[in-house]
C-alpha positions in Angstrom: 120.2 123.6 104.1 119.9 126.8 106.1 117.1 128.3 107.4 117.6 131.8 105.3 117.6 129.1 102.2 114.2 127.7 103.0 112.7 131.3 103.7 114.2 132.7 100.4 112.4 129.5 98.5 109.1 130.2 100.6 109.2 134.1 99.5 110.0 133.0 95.9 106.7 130.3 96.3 104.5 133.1 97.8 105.6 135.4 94.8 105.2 133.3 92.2 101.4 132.1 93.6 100.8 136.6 94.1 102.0 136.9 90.3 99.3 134.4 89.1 101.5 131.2 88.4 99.5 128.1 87.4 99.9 125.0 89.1 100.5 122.0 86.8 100.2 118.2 87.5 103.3 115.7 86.5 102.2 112.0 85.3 103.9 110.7 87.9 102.4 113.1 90.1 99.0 112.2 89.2 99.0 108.3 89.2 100.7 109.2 93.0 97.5 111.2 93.5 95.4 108.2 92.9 97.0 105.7 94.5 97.3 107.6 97.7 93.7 109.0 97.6 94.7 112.9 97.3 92.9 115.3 96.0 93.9 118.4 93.8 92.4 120.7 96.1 94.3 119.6 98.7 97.4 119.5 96.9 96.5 123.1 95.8 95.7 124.3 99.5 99.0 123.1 100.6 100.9 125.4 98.0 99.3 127.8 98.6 99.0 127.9 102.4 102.2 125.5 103.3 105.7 125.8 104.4 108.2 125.0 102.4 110.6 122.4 105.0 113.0 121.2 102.5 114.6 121.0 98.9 116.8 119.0 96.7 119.0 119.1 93.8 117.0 117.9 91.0 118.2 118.7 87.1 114.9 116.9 85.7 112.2 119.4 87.5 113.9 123.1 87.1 117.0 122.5 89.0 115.6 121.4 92.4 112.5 120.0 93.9 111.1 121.9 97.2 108.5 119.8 99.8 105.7 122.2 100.9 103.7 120.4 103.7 100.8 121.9 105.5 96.9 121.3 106.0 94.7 119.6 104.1 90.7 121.2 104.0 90.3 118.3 106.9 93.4 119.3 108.7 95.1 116.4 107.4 99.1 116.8 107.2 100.2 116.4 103.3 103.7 117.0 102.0 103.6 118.5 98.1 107.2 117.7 96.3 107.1 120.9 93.7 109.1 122.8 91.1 108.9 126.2 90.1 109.6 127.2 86.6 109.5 130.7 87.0 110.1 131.4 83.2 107.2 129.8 82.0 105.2 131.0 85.2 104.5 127.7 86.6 104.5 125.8 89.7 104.7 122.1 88.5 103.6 119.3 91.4 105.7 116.5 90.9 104.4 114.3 93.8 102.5 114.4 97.2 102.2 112.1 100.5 100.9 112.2 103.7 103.1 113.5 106.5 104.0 109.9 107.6 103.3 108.5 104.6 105.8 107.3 101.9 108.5 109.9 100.4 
C-alpha cells in the first residue's frame, strides 16, 4: 500500500462527501455501534474530517474496505471501516472502533 494509493482513496472520499453521497449504516456496523458505545455523529465526523490510513481487498463491500480514523466531537480517536459505492452514490459504514480498540 503506497502512499499515492491512500491519497488517491482520500481524494475519491472527499469527492464523493463534495458530490452529496449519503452515508449508510451496515447491520453489522450498527450492532458494532452499540456494543462499543459510538455514536453516528461521530462515525459521521470521522468521514468526513478523517484520514483514510489503510484499505483492503474486500469483494462483499464494493471491492475493498478503507479505515478512516480521526477525531471524535470529544477528541476521541475512532477508526471508521467504509466502502464507497460510488454508482449508487453511497458511502456505506461497515464497522467502527476506537483507535486502540478492537479491529
Amino acid at each position: 500500500m503506497s502512499r499515492m494509493d491512500l491519497i488517491e482513496r482520500q481524494r475519491r472520499l472527499r469527492k464523493a462527501l463534495d458530490d452529496g453521497f449519503r452515508i449508510e449504516y451496515s447491520r453489522h456496523g450498527e450492532a458494532q455501534m452499540l456494543e462499543r458505545n459510538i455514536i453516528r455523529s461521530d462515525v459521521e465526523q470521522v468521514i468526513k474530517r478523517g484520514t483514510v490510513v489503510g484499505f483492503d481487498m474486500d469483494p462483499r463491500h464494493a471491492g475493498e474496505t478503507w479505515r478512516v480514523s480521526g477525531a471524535t466531537l470529544d477528541g476521541d480517536q475512532l477508526t471508521v471501516v467504509i466502502a464507497l459505492y460510488e454508482d449508487r452514490l453511497v458511502i456505506r459504514m461497515v464497522t467502527a472502533f476506537e483507535v486502540g480498540g478492537p479491529s
